[in-house]
C-alpha positions as CSV (number, residue, x, y, z in Angstrom):
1,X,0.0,0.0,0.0
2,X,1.3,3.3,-1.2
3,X,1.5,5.8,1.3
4,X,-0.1,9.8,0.9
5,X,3.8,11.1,1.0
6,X,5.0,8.7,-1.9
7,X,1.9,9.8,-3.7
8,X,3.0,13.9,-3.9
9,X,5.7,16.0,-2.8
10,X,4.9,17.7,0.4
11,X,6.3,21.2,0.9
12,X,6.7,21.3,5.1
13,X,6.0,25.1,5.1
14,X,2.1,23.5,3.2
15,X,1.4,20.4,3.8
16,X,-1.9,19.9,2.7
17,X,-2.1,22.7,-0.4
18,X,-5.0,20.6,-1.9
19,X,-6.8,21.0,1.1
20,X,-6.0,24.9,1.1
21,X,-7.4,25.6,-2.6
22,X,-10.2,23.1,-2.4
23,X,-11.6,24.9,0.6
24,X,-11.4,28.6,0.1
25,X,-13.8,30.7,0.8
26,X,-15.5,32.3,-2.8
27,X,-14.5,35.2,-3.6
28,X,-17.1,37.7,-2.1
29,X,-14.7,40.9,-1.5
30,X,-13.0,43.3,-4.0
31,X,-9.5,45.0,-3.1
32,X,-9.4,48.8,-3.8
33,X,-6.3,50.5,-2.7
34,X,-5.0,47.3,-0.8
35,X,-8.2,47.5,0.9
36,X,-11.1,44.7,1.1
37,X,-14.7,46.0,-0.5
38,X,-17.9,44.0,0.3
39,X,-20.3,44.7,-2.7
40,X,-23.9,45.8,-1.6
41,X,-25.9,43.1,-2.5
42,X,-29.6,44.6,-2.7
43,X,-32.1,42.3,-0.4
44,X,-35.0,41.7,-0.7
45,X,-36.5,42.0,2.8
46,X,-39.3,40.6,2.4
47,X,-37.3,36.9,1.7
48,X,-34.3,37.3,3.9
49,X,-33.5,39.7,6.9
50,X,-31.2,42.6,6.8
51,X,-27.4,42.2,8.0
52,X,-26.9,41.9,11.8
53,X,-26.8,45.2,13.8
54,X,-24.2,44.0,15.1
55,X,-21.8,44.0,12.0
56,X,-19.7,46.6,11.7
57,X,-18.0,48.8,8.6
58,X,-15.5,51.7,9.6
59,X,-16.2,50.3,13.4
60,X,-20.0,51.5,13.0
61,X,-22.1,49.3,14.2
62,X,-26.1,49.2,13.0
63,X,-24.4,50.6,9.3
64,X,-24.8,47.5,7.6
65,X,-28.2,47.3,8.8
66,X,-29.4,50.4,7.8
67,X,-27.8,50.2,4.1
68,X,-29.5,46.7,3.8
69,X,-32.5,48.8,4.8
70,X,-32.1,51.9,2.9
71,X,-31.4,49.5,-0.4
72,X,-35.1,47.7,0.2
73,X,-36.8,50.7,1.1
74,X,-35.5,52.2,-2.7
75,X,-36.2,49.1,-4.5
76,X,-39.8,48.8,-2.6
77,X,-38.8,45.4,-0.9
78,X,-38.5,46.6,3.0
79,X,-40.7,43.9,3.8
80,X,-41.8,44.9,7.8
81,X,-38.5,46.7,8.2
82,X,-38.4,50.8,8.3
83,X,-35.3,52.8,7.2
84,X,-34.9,56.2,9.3
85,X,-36.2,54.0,12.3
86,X,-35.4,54.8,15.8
87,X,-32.2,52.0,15.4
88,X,-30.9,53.7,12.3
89,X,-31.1,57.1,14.3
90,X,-29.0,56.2,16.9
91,X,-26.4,56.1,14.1
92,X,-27.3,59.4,12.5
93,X,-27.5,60.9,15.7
94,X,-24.0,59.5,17.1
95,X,-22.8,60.7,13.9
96,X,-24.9,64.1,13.4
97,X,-26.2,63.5,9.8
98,X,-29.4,62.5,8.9
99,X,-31.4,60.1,7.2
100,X,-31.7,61.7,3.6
101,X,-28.0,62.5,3.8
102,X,-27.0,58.7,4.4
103,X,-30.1,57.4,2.0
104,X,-28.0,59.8,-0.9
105,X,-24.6,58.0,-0.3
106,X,-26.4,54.5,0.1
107,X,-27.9,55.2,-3.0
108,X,-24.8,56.3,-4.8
109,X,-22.1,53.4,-3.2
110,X,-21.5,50.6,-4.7
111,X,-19.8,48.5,-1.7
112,X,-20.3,49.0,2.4
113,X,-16.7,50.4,3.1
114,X,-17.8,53.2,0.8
115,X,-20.3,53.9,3.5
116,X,-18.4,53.1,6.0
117,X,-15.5,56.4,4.4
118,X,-18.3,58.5,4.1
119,X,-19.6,58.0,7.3
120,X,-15.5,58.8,8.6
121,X,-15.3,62.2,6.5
122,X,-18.4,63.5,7.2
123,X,-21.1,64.8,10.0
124,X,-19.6,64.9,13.7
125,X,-15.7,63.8,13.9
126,X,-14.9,60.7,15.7
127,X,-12.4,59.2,16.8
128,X,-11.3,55.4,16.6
129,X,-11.7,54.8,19.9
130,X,-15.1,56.8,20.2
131,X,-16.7,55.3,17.5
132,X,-15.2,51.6,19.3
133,X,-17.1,53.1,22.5
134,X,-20.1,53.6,21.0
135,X,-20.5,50.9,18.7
136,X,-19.9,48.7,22.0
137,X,-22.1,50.3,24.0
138,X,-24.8,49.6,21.4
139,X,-24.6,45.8,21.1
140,X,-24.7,46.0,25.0
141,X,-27.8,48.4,25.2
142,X,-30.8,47.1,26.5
143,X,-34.7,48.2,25.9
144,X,-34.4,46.9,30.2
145,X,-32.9,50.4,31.5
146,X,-35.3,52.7,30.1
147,X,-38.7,51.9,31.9
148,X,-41.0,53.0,29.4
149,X,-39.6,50.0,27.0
150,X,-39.0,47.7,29.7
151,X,-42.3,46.0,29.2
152,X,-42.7,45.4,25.9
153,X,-38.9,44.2,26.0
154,X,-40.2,41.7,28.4
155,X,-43.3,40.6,26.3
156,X,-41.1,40.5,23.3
157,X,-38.7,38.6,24.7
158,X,-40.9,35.8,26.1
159,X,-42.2,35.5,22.6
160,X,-38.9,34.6,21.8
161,X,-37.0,32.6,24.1
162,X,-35.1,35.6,25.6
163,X,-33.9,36.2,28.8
164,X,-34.4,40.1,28.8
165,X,-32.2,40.3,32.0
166,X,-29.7,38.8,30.0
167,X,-30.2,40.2,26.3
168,X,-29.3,43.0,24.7
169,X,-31.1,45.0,21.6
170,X,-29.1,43.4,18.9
171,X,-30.2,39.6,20.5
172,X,-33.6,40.5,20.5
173,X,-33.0,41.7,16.7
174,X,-31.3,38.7,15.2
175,X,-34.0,36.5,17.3
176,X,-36.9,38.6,15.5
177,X,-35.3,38.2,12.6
178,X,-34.4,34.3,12.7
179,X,-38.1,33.9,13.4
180,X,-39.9,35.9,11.2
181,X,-38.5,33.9,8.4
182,X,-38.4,30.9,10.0
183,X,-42.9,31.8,10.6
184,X,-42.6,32.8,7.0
185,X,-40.7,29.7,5.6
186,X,-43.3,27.4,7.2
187,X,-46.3,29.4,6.0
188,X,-44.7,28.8,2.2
């Protein structure tokens, strides 16, 4: 019985190289000036949920959300999401633009890091580390300190499995959004 090493020359520095080009990853990113570029892909919300809140572009997080959004709402496929939503404002706020502004570069970029450099050059300055603050402090926020959405946090939760003691915004939102097209797949 022949063994694998008599079979192919193995380089130590890669020993398995057919295992390395077999299994890459396809080839989803662009580089532009030595720098990866995720295409926006237009969704249609109404047959798959926007990008996690939780993703970030330029260290923003909720940006990939609200371009998924912003993209549906133009092409009329928002499904039950709203663009300019209290979520998506959090962003504008943090960053002091607004809506229309960031619907007018969504609607003229053709990949998220272009959103993600406008979002750098323009409204309020931020810092690296600010905008690393921030973006932290909004996966971590919870509907649980603010008494007025404590409730329906709770309610919401329960529908869903949740532990609202224990889960944040973004949770509840991937949750919601696991099982409204999971309810939709069924009802197909």
């Amino acid at each position: 019985m022949m063994s694998l090493r008599s079979e192919r020359q193995i380089d130590p520095a890669r020993p398995f190289p057919s295992y390395e080009t077999q299994l890459q990853p396809p080839k989803l990113n662009r580089k532009k000036n030595g720098i990866m570029h995720t295409p926006i892909v237009d969704r249609d919300l109404t047959q798959q949920a926007p990008h996690s809140p939780r993703e970030r572009v330029a260290g923003f997080a909720i940006a990939t959300r609200a371009v998924d959004k912003c993209r549906a709402s133009l092409a009329g496929t928002p499904g039950e999401y709203h663009y300019d939503c209290p979520l998506d404002n959090l962003l504008f706020r943090f960053k002091g633009i607004t809506g229309e502004q960031f619907k007018t570069v969504v609607q003229a970029s053709k990949d998220y890091e272009d959103v993600g450099s406008w979002l750098q050059a323009n409204g309020t300055t931020r810092t690296p580390v600010e905008i690393k603050i921030w973006s932290d402090e909004m996966e971590a926020a919870s509907p649980m300190k603010n008494p007025e959405r404590r409730v329906p946090f709770m309610e919401s939760c329960a529908k869903l499995l949740l532990n609202p003691q224990t889960n944040s915004t973004f949770d509840w939102l991937e949750a919601d959004d696991r099982a409204s097209f999971r309810r939709a797949s069924i009802a197909v």
